[in-house]
N, C-alpha and C positions, 0 to 999 in steps of 0.2 A: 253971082252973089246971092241974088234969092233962091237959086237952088240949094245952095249952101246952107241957106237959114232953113229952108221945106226938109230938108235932110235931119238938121239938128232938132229941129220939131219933133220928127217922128220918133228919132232916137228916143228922145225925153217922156215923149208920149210910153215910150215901146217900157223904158224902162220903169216906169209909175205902175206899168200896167202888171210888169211882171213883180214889183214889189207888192201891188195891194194880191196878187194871186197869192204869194210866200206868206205875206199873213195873213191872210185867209183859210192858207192849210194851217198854219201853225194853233190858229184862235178857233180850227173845228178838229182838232187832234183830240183825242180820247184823252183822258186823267189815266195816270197808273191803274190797277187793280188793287185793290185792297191787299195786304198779304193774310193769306187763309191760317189761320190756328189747326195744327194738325195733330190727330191722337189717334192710339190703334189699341184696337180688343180684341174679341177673340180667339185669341191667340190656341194656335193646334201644333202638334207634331211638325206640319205641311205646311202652313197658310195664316197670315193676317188680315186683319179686317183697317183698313186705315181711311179716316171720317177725318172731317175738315169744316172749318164756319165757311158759309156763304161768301162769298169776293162779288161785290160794284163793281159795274161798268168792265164782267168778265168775256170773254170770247170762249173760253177754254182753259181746261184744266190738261199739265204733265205728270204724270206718276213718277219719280224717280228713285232707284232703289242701288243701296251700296254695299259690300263686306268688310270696307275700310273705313268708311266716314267723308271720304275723302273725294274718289273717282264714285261717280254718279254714272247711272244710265236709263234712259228712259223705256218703261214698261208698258204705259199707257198710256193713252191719250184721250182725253173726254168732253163731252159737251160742257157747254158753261150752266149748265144744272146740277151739275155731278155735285154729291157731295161725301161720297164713300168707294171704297174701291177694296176688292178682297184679293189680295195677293196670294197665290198656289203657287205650288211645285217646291216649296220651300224645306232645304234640309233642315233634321230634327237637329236642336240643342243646339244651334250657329245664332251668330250674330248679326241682325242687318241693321242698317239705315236708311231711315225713307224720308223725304222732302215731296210737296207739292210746288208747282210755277201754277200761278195764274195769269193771265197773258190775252192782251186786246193789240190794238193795232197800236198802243199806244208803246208797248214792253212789256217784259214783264214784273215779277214779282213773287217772290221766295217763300214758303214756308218756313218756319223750324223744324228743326230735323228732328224725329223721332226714332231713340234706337233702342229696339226691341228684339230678345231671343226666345225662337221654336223652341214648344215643349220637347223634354229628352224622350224617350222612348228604348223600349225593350225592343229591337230589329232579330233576337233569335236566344235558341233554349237550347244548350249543347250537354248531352248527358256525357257524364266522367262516371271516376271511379267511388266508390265506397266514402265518405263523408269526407268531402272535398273540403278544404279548410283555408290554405294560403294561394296566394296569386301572384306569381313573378310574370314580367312580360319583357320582353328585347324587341325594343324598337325598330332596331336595326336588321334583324330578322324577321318579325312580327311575327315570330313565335310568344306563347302564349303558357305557362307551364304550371299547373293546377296542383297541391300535395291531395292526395285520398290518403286520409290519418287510418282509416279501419282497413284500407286495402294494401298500405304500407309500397304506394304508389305512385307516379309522378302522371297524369295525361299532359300532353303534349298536344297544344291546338295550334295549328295553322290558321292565324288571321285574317289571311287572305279567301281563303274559305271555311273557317269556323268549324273546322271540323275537327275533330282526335284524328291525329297522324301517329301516335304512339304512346304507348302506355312504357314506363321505364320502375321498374321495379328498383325499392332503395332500401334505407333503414326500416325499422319499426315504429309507426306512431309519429309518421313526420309532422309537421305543421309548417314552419316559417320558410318563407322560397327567397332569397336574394341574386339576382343576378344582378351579373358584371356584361353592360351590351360591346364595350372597348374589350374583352378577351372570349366573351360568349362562352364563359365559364356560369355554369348555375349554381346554388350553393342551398342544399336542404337542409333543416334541422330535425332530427329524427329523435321525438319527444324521448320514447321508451328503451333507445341502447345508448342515450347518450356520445351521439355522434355527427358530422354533417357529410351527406353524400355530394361530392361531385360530380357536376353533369358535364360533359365536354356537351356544347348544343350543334357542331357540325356532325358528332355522328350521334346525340342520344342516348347516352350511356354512358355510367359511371363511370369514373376512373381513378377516383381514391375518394377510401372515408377517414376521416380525419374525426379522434376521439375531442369532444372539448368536455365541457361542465355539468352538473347533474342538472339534466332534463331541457335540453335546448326549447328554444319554444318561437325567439321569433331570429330574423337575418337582415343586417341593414349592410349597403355594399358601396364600398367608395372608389369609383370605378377612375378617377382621378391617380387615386394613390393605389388604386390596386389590396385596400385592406377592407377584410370582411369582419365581421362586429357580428356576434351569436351572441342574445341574450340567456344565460343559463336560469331557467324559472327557480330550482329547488334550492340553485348553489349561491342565486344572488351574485353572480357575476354576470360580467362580459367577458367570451374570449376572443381574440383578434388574432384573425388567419392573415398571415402573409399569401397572398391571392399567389403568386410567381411562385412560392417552395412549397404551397398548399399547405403550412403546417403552422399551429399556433405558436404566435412569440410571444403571447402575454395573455393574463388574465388580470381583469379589471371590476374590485369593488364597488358596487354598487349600492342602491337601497334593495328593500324587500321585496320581494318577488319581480324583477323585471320579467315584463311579456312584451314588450314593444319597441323596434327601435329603429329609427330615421335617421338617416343622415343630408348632411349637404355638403355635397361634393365641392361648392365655392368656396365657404370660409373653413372647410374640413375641420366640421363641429360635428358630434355625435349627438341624439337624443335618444337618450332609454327612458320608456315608462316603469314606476317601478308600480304595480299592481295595488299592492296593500300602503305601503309608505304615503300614496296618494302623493306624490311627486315624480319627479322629471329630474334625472341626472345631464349634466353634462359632459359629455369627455371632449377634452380638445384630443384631434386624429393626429397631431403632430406629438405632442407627448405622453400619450393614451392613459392621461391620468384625469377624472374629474374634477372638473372647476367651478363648479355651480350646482344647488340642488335648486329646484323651481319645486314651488307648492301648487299644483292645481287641482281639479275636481276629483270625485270620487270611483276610485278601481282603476285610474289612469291606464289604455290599454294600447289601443293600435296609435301608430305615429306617422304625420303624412309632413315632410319636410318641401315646401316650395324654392327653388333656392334663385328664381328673380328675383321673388319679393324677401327673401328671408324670413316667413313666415313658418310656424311649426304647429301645426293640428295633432292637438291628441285628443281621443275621445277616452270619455267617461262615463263608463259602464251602470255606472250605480245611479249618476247624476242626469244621465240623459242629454247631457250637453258636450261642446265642445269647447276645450281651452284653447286659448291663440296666443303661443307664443312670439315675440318679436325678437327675433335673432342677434340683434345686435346689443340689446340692454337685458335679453337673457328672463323677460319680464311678462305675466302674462298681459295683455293688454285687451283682452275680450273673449268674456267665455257666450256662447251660441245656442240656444236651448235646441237640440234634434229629436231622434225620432226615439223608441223606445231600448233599452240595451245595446248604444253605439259600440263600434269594435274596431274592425277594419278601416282605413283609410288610404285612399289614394290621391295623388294630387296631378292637375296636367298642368306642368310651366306655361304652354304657350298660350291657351287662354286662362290660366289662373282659376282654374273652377277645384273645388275639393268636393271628393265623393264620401261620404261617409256609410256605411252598411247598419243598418240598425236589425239587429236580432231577431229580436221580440216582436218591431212591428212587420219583419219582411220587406222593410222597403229601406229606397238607399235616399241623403238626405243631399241634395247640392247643396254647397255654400259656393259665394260669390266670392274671393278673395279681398275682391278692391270695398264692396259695401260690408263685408263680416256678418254676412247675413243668406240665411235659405233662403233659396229662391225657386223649386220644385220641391218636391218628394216624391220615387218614382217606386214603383210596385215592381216588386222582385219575386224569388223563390223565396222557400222555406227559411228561415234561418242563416241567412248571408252571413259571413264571416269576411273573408279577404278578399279587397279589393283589388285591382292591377288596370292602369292605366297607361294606353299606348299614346303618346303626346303627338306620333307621327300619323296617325290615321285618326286620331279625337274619336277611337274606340274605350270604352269598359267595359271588364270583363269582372264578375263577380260571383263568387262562391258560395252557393247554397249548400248547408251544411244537410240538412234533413232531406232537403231533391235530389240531391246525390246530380245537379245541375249546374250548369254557369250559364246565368244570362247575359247578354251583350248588350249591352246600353251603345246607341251611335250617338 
């Protein structure tokens, strides 16, 4: 029996001793770390600069860096002085996200996330032909297909190396390029005979020219329905090719001088600019009759249709701005002040960015879809005209009218 008791002693003993030990760690355990406020400058082509307030009672700092927002991964790792860290290697014109942890023996603790995008950048200068004007691109090839108006010309650039793979002789005086990437049919408008050449794009060469309206000018292509839209400048029509019989089944009234026309292949709405009218026709593609004029800014010209957002950019030559129309109430809802004599526009769906070409200043203007707001201006050739955007590579390609060049924005 007194062993029994000497036994339960010690137990009791053992056990007091291992509770004041428990809190003992618990009552010398660190406090969290403050969470650090995070912001990033200097922003380049390559590389960000990302600065943070001071964190109490820190061990250490994590870098983590993202392309979704989402999945994290850690880049760096720093002493608990740190308060700045310069992220490199970073591709031009993309999107990242960056979080700091600061972290003791206690856990850690989060920053907010900072999401910030590389300047765009000029990656290369590709000489074409004789005053390069419109820019069709097929994604699905990443062909790349230039009009030269003075050389009455198509160059033909390979994507994947940036280079002219072929010069395709066509009408006279083309300008407007539309392609179809579902039949890899291309479709010119050849301002001076009044006609549009077809390009078969597996081998590069025409294969019928189809007469439409006096003095085609631009080509919008709805590769859903297979129906091509040629704005005719002098005639103030549209005519619509049947893409399968290559031959026009209609011609369609418009305003005064249309030069520009978008389509969106989801709700198969058309958008012509009409130049002088200083509006924006509609045609629905199912009855190819127009159903709406819109009034926007001044010389309404090039048309960049996005068809996630249903959004519709035309620029305004006279006005220096850009109208934003919203697709579904047909309404402009934000015009954009740009760079100087906008024209050209292209749009990439999958990051929603629109490129605009401005003239007069040689440079191309980004807008941001989601904020309706420039967010670069990138320095180009001579007198940019048409733009063409590969949404599968987040390449541009843009037409210097005077360099007789197309720069490649990455």
């Amino acid at each position: 029996m007194r062993n029994f008791w000497k036994l339960s002693i010690l137990f009791l003993v053992a056990g007091v001793f291992t509770m004041m030990l428990v809190l003992s760690g618990c009552m010398n355990s660190p406090a969290l770390p403050s969470a650090p406020t995070l912001s990033a400058t200097n922003i380049t082509t390559t590389s960000i600069t990302l600065s943070w307030t001071e964190s109490s009672s820190v061990k250490g700092f994590d870098v983590l860096e993202s392309t979704d927002g989402t999945n994290f991964t850690t880049i760096a790792s720093l002493g608990p002085y740190a308060n700045s860290y310069m992220v490199t290697g970073l591709n031009s014109g993309t999107l990242y996200y960056f979080k700091v942890s600061a972290y003791n023996e206690g856990g850690q603790t989060m920053s907010n996330i900072v999401s910030v995008r590389t300047l765009y950048a000029v990656v290369q200068t590709i000489p074409v032909g004789n005053l390069p004007y419109g820019v069709g691109v097929n994604p699905t090839t990443n062909m790349i297909y230039v009009t030269n108006t003075n050389g009455n010309t198509v160059s033909v650039i390979n994507g994947q190396t940036n280079s002219v793979i072929q010069t395709i002789p066509v009408g006279v005086g083309p300008r407007g390029v539309g392609v179809n990437p579902t039949t890899n049919m291309i479709y010119v408008a050849n301002w001076n005979n009044n006609t549009v050449s077809v390009i078969n794009g597996t081998t590069n060469s025409v294969i019928k020219t189809i007469s439409v309206g006096d003095m085609p000018f631009a080509v919008g292509v709805n590769p859903t329905t297979n129906m091509i839209y040629v704005a005719n400048y002098y005639g103030d029509t549209v005519s619509v090719i049947n893409g399968q019989t290559k031959s026009v089944i209609q011609t369609i009234p418009v305003g005064n001088r249309p030069g520009g026309v978008g389509v969106n292949p989801t709700t198969n709405m058309i958008y012509v600019a009409n130049f002088y009218d200083n509006t924006v026709s509609v045609i629905n593609g199912q009855t190819n009759t127009v159903v709406q004029t819109i009034p926007v800014g001044n010389g309404p010209g090039g048309v960049g249709v996005n068809p996630t957002t249903n959004m519709i950019y035309v620029a305004n030559f006279y006005d220096n701005t850009v109208s934003v129309i919203n697709g579904q109430t047909n309404t402009v809802v934000q015009t954009i002040p740009v760079g100087n004599g906008p024209d050209g526009v292209g749009v990439d769906p999958t990051t929603n960015m629109i490129y605009v070409a401005n003239f007069y200043d040689n440079t191309i203007s980004v807008i941001d879809d989601q904020t309706k707001s420039v967010i670069q201006t990138i320095p180009v050739g001579s007198g940019p005209y048409g733009v063409g955007v590969n949404p599968t590579t987040n390449m541009i390609y843009v037409a210097n009218y005077y360099d007789n060049t197309v720069s490649v924005i990455n």
